[in-house]
N, C-alpha and C positions, 0 to 999 in steps of 0.2 A: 529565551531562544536556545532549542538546542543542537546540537549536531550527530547525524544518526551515526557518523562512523566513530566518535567519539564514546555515545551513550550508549553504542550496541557493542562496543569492545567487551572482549573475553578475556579471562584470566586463569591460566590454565592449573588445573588441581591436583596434577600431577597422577590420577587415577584414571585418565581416558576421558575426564569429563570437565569442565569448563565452567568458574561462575560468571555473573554477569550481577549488579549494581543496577538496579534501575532509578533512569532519570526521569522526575516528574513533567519536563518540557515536556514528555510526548503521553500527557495523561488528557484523555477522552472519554465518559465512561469508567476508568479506569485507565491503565496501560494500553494504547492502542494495539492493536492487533497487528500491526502493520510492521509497527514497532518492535514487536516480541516476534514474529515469522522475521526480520531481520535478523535479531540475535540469532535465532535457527540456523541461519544460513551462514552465518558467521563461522559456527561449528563443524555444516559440511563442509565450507572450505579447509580448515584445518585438517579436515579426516580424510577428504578426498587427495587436495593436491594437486587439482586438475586446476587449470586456467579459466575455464569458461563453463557456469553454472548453466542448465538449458532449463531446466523448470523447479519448481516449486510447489506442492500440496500442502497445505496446513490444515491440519484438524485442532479449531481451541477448544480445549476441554474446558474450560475455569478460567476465570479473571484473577490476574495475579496481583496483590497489591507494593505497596514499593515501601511495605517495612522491610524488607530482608532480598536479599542476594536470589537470585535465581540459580538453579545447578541443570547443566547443559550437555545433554551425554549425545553422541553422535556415535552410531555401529554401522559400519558397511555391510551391505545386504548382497550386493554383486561386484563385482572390479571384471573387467575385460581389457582389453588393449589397448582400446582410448576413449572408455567410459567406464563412470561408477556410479554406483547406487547406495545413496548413504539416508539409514532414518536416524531424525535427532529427537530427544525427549526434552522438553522444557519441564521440573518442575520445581517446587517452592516447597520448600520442608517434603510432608508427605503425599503434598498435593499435586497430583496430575495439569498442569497448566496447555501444552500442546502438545502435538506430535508433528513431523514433518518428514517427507519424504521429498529427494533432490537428487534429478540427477547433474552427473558434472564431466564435462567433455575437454578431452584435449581442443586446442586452436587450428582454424587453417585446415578442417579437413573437408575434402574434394565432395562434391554434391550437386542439388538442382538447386539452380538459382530462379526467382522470381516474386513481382511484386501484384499485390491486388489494390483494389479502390486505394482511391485516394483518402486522404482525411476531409470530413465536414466542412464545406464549405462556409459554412455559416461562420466558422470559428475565426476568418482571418488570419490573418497575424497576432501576435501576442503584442506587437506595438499599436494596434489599432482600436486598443480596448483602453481604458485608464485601470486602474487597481481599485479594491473594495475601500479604499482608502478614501479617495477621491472620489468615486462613487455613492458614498455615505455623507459626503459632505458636502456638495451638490443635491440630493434628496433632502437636506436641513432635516433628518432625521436622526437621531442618538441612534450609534452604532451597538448594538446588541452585545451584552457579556459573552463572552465564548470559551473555550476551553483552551489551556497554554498551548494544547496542541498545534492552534492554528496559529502561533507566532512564529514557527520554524516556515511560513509560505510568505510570501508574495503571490498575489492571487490576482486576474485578472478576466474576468468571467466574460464572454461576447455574450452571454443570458443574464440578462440582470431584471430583478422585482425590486422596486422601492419601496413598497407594502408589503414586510413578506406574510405579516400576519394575514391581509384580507391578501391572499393568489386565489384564484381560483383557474379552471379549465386549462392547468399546465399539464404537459406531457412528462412522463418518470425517465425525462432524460437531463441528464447534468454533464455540463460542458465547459470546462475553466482550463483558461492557461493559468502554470501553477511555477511558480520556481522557488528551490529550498534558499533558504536567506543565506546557510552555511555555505563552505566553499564545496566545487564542482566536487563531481566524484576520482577519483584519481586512477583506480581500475574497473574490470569487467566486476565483478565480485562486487564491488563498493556500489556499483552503478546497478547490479541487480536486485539490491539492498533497496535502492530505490522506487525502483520500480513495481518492487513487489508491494511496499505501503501503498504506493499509488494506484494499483489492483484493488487493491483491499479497499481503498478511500473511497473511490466512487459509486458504491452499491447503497450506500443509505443518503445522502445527496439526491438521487437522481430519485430514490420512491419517496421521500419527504413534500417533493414537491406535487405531490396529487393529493398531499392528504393535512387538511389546515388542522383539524381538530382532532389529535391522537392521543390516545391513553395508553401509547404504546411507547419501547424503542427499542430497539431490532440488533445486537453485536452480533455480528457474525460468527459464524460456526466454522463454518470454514472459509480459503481463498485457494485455489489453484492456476500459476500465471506460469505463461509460456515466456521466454526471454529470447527473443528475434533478435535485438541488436544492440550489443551491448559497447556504446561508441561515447566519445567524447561528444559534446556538442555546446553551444552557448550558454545551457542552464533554463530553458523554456520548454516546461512538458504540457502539450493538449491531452487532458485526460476527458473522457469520454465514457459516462457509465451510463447503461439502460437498466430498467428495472421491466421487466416484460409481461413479471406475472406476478401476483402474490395470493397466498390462502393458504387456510390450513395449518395456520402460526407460521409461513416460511413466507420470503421473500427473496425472489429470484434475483439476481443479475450479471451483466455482464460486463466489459468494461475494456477498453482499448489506449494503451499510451501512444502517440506521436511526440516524435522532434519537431523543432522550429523549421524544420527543411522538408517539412512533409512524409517525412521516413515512417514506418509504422516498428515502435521499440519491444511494447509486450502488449499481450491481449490476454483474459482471464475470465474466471465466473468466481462467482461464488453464493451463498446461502446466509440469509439471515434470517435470524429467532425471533419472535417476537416476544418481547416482557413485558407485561403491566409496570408501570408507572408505578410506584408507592410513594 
């Protein structure tokens, strides 16, 4: 099990740029993506110095693997009065791994306020569901090998397949309350951290489920996630991904966080590739 504010820490290199130590808890594929746009962010904040992150763009070039140290350069692009614009480079020796761009706002400033739809009704409560835990063992089914990724969650899905092998006639939407097993987040930053894996998580989730028989699997290319409310809350995130379209090797989607209180935290898209299986 790991802890993203822990594994995503940066050490600074004294040259404007930052390593980072990758921790294999959060290996999917490789190094989650989700995972390594966090370390990114890690870097705007240092460069920025603003309180409150508002979005996020990650382009991943390359899969990074976790023999060696990542190096994290972070250049401010614009600075204003009470915003900035910072892109960060993720790479690995000579390797290109991401790029990111972020902007980052002072606190507290004056705007239009308002809320839309509510969250899914379908989803409940996060207590109204049991966890994959108890789900799995109720079905008298052996729990599927999975990646250490999914031991940083508590997961508690209101969609659940007992057969995931025979699903057929599902919709490419994925619906889980989700909570990090590590402790809460402690600031706006740490909690945007969050949020932005959680963007990133729900887009191959939700087209998995239309498709039983695949030679494929799909990392993303990129994630771009808006940050609406960057709040303290219990530890219960409704994550919501659609998948809307796919062709053409790309896979669309889109993907929305709620709090336990209905609140709507971040909302995102993003692109997956598709790879043959070898």
């Amino acid at each position: 099990m790991g802890d993203l504010f822990v594994d995503a820490a940066l050490t600074d290199a004294g040259d404007g740029s930052y390593r980072c130590a990758l921790s294999l808890d959060w290996e999917i594929w490789g190094p989650n993506g989700g995972y390594m746009a966090a370390i990114a962010l890690g870097a705007a904040r240092a460069a920025t110095r603003r309180p409150v992150p508002a979005n996020a763009t990650v382009h991943f070039l390359s899969a990074a693997s976790f023999d060696e140290p990542v190096t994290v350069t972070p250049v401010i692009q614009r600075s204003t009065r009470v915003a900035t614009s910072v892109r960060v480079s993720v790479t690995q020796g000579d390797r290109p791994i991401l790029e990111a761009m972020v902007w980052a706002l002072d606190d507290d400033l004056p705007g239009l306020h308002h809320d839309g739809p509510p969250p899914p009704v379908a989803a409940g409560s996060w207590a109204d569901h049991p966890n994959t835990d108890a789900r799995w063992a109720a079905s008298g089914r052996e729990r599927p090998s999975t990646y250490r990724f999914w031991d940083n969650f508590e997961q508690r899905p209101p969609m659940w397949v007992d057969d995931w092998e025979q699903r057929s006639g599902l919709d490419p939407v994925y619906l889980d309350w989700i909570r990090f097993v590590s402790a809460d987040a402690a600031d706006p930053w740490a909690e945007a951290a969050r949020l932005l894996l959680l963007v990133d998580l729900g887009a191959w989730p939700a087209a998995n489920r239309m498709h039983v028989q695949s030679d494929f699997i799909a990392p993303s290319i990129d994630v771009s996630c808006e940050f609406h409310r960057l709040v303290q809350h219990s530890g219960w995130y409704l994550l919501r991904g659609e998948s809307p379209v796919a062709g053409g090797g790309l896979v669309a989607s889109h993907q929305e966080v709620w709090d336990d209180r209905g609140r709507l935290l971040a909302s995102g898209i993003s692109h997956l590739l598709c790879r043959p299986i070898r």
